[in-house]
C-alpha positions as a Markdown table, in Angstrom:
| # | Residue | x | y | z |
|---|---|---|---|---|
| 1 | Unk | -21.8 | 5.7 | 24.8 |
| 2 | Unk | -18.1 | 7.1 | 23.8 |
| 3 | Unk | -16.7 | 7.5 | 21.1 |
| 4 | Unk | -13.2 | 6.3 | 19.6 |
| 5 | Unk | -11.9 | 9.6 | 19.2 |
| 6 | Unk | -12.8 | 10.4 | 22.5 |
| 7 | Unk | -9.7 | 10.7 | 24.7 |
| 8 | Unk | -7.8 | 11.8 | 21.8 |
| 9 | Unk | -5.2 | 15.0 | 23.2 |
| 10 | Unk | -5.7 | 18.3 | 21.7 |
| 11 | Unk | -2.3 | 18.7 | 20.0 |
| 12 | Unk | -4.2 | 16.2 | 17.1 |
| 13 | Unk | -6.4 | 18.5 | 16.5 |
| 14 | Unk | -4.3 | 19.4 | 13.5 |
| 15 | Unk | -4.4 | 15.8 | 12.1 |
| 16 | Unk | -7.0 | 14.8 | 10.3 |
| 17 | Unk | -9.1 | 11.1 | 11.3 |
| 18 | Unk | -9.1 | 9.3 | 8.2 |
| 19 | Unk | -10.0 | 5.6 | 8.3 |
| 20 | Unk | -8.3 | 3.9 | 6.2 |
| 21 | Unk | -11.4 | 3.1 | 3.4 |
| 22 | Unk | -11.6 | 6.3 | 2.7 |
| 23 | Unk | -8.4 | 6.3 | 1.4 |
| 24 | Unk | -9.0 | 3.4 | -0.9 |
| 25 | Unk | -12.3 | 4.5 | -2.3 |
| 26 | Unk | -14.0 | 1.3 | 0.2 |
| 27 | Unk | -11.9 | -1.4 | -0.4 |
| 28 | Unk | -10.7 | -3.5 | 1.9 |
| 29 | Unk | -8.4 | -6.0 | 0.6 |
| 30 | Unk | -5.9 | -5.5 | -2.2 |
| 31 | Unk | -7.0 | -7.3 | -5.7 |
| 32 | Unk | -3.4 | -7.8 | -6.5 |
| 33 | Unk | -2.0 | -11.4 | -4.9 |
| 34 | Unk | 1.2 | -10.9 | -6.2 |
| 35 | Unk | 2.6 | -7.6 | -3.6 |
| 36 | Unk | 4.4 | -9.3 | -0.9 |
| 37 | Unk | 6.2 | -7.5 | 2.4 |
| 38 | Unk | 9.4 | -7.6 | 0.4 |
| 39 | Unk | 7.8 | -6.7 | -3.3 |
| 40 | Unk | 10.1 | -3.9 | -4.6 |
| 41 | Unk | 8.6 | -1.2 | -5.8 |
| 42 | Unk | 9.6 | 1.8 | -8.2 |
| 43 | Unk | 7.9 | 4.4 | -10.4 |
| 44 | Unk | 8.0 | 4.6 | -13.9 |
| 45 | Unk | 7.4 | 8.2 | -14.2 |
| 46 | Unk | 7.4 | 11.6 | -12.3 |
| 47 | Unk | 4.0 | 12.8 | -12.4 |
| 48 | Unk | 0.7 | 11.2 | -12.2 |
| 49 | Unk | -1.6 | 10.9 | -14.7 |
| 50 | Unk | -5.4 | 12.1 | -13.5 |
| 51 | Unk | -7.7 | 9.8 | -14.5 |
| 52 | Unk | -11.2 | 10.7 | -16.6 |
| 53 | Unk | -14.4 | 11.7 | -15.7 |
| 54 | Unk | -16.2 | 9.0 | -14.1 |
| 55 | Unk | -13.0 | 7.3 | -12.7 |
| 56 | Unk | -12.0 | 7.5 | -9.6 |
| 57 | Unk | -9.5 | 10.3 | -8.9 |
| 58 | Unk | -5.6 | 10.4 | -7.0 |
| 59 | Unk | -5.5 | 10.5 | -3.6 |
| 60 | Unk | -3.1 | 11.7 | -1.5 |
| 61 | Unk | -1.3 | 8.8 | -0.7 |
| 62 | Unk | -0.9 | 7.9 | -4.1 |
| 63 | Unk | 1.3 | 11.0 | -5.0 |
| 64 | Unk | 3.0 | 10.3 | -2.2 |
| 65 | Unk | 3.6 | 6.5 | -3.2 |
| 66 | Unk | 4.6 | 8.0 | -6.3 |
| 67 | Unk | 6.9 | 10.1 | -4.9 |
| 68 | Unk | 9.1 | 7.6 | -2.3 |
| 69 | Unk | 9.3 | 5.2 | -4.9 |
| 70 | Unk | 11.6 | 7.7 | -7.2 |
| 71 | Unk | 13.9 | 5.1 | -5.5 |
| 72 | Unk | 12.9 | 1.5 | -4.8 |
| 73 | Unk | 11.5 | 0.7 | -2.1 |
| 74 | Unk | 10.0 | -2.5 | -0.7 |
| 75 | Unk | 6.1 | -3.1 | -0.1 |
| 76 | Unk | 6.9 | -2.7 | 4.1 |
| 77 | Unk | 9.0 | 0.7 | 3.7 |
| 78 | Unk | 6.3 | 2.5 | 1.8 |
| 79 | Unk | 3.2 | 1.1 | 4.1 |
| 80 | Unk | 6.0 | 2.7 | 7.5 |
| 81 | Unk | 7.2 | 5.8 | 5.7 |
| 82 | Unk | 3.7 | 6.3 | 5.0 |
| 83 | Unk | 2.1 | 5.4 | 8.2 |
| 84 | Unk | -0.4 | 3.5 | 6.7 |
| 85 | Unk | -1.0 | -0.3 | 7.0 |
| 86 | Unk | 0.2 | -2.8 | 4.8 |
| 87 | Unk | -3.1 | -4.4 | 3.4 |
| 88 | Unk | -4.4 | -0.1 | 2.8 |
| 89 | Unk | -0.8 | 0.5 | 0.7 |
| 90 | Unk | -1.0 | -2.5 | -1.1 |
| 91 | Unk | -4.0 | -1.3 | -2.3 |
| 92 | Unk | -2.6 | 2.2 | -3.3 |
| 93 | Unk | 0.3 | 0.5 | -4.8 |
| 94 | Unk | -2.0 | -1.8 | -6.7 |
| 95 | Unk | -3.8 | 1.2 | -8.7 |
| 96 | Unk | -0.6 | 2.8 | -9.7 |
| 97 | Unk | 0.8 | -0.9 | -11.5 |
| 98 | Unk | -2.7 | -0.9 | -12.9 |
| 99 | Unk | -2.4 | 2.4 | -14.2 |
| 100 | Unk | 1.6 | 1.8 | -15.1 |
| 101 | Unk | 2.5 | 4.3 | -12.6 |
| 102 | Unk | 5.2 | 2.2 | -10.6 |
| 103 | Unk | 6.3 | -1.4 | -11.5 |
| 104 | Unk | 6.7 | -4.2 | -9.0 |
| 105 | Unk | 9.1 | -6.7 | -8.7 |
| 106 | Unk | 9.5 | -9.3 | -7.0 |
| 107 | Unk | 12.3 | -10.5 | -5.0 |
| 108 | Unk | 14.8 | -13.4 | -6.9 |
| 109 | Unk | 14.4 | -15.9 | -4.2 |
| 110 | Unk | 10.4 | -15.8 | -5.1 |
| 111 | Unk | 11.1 | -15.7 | -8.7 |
| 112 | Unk | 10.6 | -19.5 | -9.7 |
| 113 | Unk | 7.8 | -20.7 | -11.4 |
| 114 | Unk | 5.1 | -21.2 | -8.4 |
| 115 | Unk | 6.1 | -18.4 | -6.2 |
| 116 | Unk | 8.4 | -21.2 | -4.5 |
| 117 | Unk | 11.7 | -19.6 | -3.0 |
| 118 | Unk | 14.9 | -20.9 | -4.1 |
| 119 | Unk | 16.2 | -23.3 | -1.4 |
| 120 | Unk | 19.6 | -22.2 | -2.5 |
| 121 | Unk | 19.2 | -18.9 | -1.1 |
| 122 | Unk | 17.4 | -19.9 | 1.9 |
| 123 | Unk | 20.5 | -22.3 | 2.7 |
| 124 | Unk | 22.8 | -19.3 | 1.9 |
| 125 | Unk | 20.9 | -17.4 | 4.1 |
| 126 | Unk | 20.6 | -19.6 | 6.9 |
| 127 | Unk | 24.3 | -20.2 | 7.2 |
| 128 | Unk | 25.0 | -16.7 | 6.9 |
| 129 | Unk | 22.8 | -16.3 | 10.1 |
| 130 | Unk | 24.8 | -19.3 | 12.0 |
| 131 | Unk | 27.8 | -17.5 | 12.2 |
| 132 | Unk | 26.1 | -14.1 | 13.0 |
C-alpha cells in the first residue's frame, strides 16, 4: 500500500509534514462562530504571553499570527501568508482573542444586530460593480 508522502521530490526534504491537528493541539473546527473570511484582525501586544504549566503551550503559527497582525489583516490574508487553511487559522486566531493577544473585528456591513449586512452597502457595492 503507498503512502501519501510517497512521490513527494527530494528538495522537501527540508520541509517538515505537519498535518494540520498537530498544529491545533487536535481540533478540528474553530469554537469561535464569530471569525469570518473578512474578520479583521490585529494584535494587542508585541510579545506573547506563555501560558502555565498544564496549559497548552504557543505554537509556531501563533507567533507568527502574532507577528503579521502588527498590522491588520483579514481572517483570509493570515490563513495565505501563512499557508495554512482557513478553518486551521481560525483556530490559531481563536486562542490568541481568548488569551487577549489580538482582537477581532468585524467588518461594518456585518455589524447590525443579527450578523445581517447592511443592504445599504451591498446596494453601494453593487452599483459600484455595474459601472466597473
Amino acid at each position: 500500500m503507498k503512502h501519501w508522502t510517497d512521490g513527494f521530490a527530494d528538495d522537501d526534504a527540508d520541509e517538515p509534514l505537519v498535518r494540520p491537528y498537530t498544529i491545533t493541539g487536535g481540533r478540528t473546527a474553530a469554537e469561535r462562530e464569530d471569525l469570518a473570511l473578512i474578520t479583521v484582525v490585529a494584535a494587542l501586544s508585541e510579545e506573547l504571553a506563555e501560558t502555565g504549566r498544564g496549559q497548552r503551550r504557543w505554537q509556531p503559527e501563533h507567533r507568527a499570527i502574532l507577528a503579521l497582525c502588527r498590522r491588520p489583516l483579514a481572517v483570509a490574508e493570515i490563513a495565505a501568508a501563512l499557508d495554512l487553511p482557513v478553518s486551521v487559522t481560525k483556530i490559531l486566531i481563536g486562542d490568541l482573542i481568548d488569551s487577549g493577544q489580538v482582537r477581532a473585528r468585524r467588518p461594518l456591513a456585518f455589524a447590525q444586530a443579527g450578523g445581517r449586512p447592511d443592504m445599504a452597502i451591498l446596494e453601494a457595492v453593487r452599483d459600484g460593480l455595474r459601472k466597473l
